[in-house]
KELUMKOL-56666 format. One record per residue (C-alpha): residue in three letters; z, x negated, y; residue number from 0. Coordinates in Angstrom, 1 decimal. Each point is the difference from the previous one (the first is absolute). Example, Ala and Ser with C-alpha at 12.3 -4.5 7.8 and 13.67 -1.06 7.14 Angstrom:
2
<resn Ala zz 7.8 xx -12.3 yy -4.5 resi 0>;
<resn Ser zz -0.7 xx -1.4 yy 3.4 resi 1>;
//
This chain:
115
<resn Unk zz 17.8 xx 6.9 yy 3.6 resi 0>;
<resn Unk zz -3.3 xx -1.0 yy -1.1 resi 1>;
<resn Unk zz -0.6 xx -2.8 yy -2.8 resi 2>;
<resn Unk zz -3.5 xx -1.4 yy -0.8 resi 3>;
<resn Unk zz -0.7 xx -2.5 yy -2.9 resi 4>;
<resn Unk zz -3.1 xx -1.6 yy 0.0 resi 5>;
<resn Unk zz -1.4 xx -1.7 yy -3.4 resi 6>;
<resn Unk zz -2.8 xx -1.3 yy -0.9 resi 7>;
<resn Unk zz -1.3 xx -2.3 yy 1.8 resi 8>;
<resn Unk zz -1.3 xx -3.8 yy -1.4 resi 9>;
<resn Unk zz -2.4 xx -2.7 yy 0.1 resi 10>;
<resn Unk zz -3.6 xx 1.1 yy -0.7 resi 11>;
<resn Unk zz -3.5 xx -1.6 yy 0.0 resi 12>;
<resn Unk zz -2.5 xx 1.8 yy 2.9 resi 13>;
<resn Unk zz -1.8 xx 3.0 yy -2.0 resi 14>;
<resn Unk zz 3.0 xx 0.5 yy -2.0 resi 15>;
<resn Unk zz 2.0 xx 3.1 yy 0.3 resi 16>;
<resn Unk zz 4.0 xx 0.8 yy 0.4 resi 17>;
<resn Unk zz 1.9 xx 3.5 yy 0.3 resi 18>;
<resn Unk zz 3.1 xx -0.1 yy 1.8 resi 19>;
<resn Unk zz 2.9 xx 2.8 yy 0.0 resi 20>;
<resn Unk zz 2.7 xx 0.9 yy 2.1 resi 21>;
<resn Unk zz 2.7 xx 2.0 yy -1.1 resi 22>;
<resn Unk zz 2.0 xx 1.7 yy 2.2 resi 23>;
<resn Unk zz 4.1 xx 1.8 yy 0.2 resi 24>;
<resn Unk zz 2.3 xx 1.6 yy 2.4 resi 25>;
<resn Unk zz -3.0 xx 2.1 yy 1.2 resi 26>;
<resn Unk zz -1.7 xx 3.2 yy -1.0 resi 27>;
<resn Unk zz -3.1 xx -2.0 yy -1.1 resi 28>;
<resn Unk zz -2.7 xx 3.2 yy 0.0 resi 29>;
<resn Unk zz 0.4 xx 0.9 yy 3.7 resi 30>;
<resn Unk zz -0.3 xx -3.6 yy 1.3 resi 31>;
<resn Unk zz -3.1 xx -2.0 yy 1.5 resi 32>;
<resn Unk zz -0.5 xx -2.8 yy -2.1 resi 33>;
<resn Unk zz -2.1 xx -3.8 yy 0.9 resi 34>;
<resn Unk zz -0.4 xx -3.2 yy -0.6 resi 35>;
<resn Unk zz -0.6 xx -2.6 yy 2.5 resi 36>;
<resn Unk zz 0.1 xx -3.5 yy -0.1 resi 37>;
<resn Unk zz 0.8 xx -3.6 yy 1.9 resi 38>;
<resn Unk zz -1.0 xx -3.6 yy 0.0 resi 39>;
<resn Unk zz 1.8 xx -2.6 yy 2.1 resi 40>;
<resn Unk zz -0.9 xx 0.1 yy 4.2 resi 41>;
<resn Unk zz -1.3 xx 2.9 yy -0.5 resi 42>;
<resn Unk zz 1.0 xx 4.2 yy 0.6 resi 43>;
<resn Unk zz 0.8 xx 2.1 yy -3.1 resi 44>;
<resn Unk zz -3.1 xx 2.2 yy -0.3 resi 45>;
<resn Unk zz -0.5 xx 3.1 yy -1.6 resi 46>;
<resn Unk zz -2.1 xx 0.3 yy -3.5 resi 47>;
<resn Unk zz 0.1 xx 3.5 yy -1.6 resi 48>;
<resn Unk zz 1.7 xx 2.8 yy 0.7 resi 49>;
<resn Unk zz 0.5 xx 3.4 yy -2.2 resi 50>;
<resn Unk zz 1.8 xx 3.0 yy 1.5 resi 51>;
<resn Unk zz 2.2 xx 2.6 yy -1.4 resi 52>;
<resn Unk zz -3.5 xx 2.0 yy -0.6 resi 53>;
<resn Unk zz -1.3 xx -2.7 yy -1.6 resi 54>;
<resn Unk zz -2.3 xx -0.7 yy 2.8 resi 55>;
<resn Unk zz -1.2 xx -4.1 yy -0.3 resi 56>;
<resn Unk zz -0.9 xx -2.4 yy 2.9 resi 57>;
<resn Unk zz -1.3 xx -3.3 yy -0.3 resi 58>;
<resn Unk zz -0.6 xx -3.2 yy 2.2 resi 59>;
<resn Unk zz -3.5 xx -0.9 yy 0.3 resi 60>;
<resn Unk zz 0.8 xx -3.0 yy -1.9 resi 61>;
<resn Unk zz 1.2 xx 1.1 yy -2.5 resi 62>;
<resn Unk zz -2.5 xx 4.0 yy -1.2 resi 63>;
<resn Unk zz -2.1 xx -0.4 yy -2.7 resi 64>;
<resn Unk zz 2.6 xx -2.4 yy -1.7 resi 65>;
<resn Unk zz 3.8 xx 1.2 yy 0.4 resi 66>;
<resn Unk zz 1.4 xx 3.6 yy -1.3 resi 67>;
<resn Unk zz 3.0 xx 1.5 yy 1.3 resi 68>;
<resn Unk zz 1.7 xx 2.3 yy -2.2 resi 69>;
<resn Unk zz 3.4 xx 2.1 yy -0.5 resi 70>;
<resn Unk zz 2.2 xx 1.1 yy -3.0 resi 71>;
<resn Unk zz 2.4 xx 2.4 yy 1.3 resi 72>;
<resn Unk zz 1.7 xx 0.2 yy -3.4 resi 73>;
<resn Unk zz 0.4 xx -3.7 yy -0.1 resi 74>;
<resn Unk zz 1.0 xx -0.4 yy 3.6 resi 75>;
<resn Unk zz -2.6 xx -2.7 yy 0.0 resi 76>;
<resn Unk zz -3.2 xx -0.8 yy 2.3 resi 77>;
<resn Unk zz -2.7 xx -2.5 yy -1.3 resi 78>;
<resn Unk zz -2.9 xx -2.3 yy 0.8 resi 79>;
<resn Unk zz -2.5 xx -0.7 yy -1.5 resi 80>;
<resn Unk zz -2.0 xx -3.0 yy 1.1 resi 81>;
<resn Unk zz -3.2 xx -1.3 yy -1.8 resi 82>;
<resn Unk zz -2.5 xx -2.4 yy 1.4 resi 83>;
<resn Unk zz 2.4 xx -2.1 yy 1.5 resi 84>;
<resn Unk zz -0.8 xx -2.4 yy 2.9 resi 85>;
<resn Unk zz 2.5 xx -3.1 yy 1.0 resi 86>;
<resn Unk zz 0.0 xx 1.7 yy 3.3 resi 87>;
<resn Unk zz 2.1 xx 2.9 yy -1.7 resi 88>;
<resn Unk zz 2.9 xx -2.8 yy -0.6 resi 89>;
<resn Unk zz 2.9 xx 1.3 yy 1.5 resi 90>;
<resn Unk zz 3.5 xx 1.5 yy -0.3 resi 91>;
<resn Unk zz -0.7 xx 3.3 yy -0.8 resi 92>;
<resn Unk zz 2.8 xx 2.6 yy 1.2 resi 93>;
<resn Unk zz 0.6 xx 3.6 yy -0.6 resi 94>;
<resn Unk zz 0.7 xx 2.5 yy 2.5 resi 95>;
<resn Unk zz 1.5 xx 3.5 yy 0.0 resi 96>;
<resn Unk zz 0.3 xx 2.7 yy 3.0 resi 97>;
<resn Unk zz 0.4 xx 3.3 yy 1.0 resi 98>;
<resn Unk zz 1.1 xx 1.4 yy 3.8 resi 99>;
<resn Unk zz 3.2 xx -1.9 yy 0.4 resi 100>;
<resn Unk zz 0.1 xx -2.3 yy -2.6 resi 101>;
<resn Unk zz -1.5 xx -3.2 yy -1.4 resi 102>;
<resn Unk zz 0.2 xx -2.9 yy -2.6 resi 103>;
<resn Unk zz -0.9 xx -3.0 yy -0.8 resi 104>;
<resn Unk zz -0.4 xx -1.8 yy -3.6 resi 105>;
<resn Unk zz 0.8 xx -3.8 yy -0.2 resi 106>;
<resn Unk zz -3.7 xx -1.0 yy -0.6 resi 107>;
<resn Unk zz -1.8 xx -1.2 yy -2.7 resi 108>;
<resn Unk zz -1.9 xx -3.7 yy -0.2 resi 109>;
<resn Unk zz -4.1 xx 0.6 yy -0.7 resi 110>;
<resn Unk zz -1.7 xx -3.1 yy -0.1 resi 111>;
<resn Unk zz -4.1 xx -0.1 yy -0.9 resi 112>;
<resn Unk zz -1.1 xx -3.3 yy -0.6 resi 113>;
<resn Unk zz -1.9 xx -2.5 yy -2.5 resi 114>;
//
């Protein structure tokens, strides 16, 4: 069964930076697809970052140039980075795990950019 633990996430002032983690158990970590993707209120979870198994990144337009997906298979952990922050990145931010046949969700994490 799959386990995610987000962290990281806080208040932060636009421009300012935060790295959030998610650790995850109950899954061999290396051969999962690994994401983030976040939520505000009315409105569909939407997809952020993702990082395969290969270590292959994708990005929302909103978000290249200024967020870094990254994987620590010996930590079980996935990151993101996010500098340059805009108060339109405020969101819960969740993590996501999958392979064929199998998914998991993280509880999210609160990011809120404002002054």
């Amino acid at each position: 069964q799959v386990q995610l633990v987000e962290s990281g996430g806080g208040l932060v002032q636009p421009g300012g930076s935060l790295r959030l983690s998610c650790a995850a158990s109950g899954i061999i970590f290396s051969i999962y697809a690994m994401g983030w993707y976040r939520q505000t209120p009315g409105k569909q979870r939407e997809l952020v970052a993702t990082i395969t198994s290969g270590d292959s990144t994708n990005y929302a337009d909103s978000v290249k140039g200024r967020f870094t997906i990254s994987r620590d298979n010996a930590k079980n952990t996935v990151y993101l980075q996010m500098n340059s922050l805009k108060p339109e990145d405020t969101a819960v931010y969740y993590c996501n795990a999958r392979r064929v046949g199998a998914q998991g969700w993280g509880q999210g994490t609160q990011v809120t950019v404002s002054s």
